[in-house]
C-alpha positions as CSV (number, residue, x, y, z in Angstrom):
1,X,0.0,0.0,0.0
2,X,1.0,3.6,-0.4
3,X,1.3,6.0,2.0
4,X,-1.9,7.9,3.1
5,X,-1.3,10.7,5.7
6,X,-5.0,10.4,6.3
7,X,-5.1,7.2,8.0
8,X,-5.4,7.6,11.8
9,X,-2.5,6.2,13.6
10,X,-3.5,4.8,17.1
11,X,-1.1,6.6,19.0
12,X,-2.8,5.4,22.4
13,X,-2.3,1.3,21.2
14,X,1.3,2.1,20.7
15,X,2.1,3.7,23.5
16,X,0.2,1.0,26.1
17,X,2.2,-1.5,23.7
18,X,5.6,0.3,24.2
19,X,4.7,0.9,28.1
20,X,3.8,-2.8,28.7
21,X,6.9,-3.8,26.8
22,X,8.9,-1.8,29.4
23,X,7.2,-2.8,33.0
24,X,8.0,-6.6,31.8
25,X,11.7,-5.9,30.6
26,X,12.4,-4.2,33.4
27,X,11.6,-7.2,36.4
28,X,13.5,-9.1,34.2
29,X,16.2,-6.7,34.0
30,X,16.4,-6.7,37.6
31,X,16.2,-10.2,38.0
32,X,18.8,-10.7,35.4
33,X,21.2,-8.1,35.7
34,X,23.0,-6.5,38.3
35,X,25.6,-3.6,39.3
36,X,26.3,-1.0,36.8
37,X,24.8,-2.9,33.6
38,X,21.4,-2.3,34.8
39,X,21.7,1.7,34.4
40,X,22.7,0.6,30.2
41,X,20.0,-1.3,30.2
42,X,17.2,0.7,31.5
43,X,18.4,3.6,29.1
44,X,18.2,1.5,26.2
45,X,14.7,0.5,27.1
46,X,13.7,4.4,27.4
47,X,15.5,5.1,24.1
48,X,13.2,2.1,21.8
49,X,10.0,4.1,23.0
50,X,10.1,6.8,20.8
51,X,11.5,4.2,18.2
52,X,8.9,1.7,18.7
53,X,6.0,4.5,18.3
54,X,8.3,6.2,15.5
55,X,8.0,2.8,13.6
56,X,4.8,2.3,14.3
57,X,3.3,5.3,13.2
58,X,4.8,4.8,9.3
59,X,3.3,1.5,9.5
60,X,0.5,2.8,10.1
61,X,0.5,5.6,7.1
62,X,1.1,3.0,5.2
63,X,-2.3,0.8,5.8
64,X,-0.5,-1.9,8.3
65,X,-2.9,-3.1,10.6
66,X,-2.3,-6.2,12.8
67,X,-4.6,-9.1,11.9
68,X,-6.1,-9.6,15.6
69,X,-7.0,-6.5,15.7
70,X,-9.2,-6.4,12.4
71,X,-10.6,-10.1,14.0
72,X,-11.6,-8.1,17.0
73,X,-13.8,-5.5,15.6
74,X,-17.1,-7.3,14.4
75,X,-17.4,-6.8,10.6
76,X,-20.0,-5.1,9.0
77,X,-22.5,-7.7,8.1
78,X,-23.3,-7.2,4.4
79,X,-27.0,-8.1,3.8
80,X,-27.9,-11.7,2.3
81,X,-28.1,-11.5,-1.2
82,X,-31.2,-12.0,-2.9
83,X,-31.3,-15.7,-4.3
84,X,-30.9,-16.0,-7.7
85,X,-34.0,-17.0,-9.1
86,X,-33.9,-18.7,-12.6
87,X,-37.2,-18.8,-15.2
88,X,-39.0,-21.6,-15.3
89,X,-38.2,-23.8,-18.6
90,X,-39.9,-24.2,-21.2
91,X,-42.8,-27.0,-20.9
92,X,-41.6,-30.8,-22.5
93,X,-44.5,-33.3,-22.8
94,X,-42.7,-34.6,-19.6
95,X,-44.2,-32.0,-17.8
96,X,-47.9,-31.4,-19.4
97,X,-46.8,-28.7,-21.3
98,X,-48.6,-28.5,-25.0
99,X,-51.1,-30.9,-23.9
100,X,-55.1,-29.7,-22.2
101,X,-55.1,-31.3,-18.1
102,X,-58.3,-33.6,-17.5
């Protein structure tokens, strides 16, 4: 797809993302490592915010949307078509036709 600077980006999905991202990679980053590695580590994880929502955002321009979240909104039900209905055929002496009913 091409980009579209009308699409909406959803600023607030990437930001929960990018936030949720963090609170987990940071117990494990305590857990993990320790000393003076840990102050490397947490400024890494502030720096791939703005990178992560960056990214995001052109994705987004461009018409990427992650499949669960088009499974998660309920489609627009298009109406049932109308059955195709085909003309009757022509009568055959199999079915009466040319001849007077008794």
């Amino acid at each position: 797809m091409a980009w579209d600077s009308s699409r909406p980006v959803p600023w607030g999905r990437l930001i929960r993302e990018w936030l949720v991202y963090v609170v987990v990679m940071l117990v494990v980053l305590v857990v993990v490592i320790d000393g003076a590695d840990r102050l490397g580590a947490v400024a890494g994880l502030l720096v791939s915010g703005p990178l992560y929502v960056a990214f995001g955002a052109v994705l987004a321009k461009f018409g990427y949307k992650r499949e669960r979240l088009r499974r998660a909104r309920p489609a627009v039900a298009d109406p049932e078509p109308e059955p195709i209905r085909r003309p009757r055929p022509a009568p055959t002496k199999r079915t009466g036709g040319g001849r007077p009913r008794r």
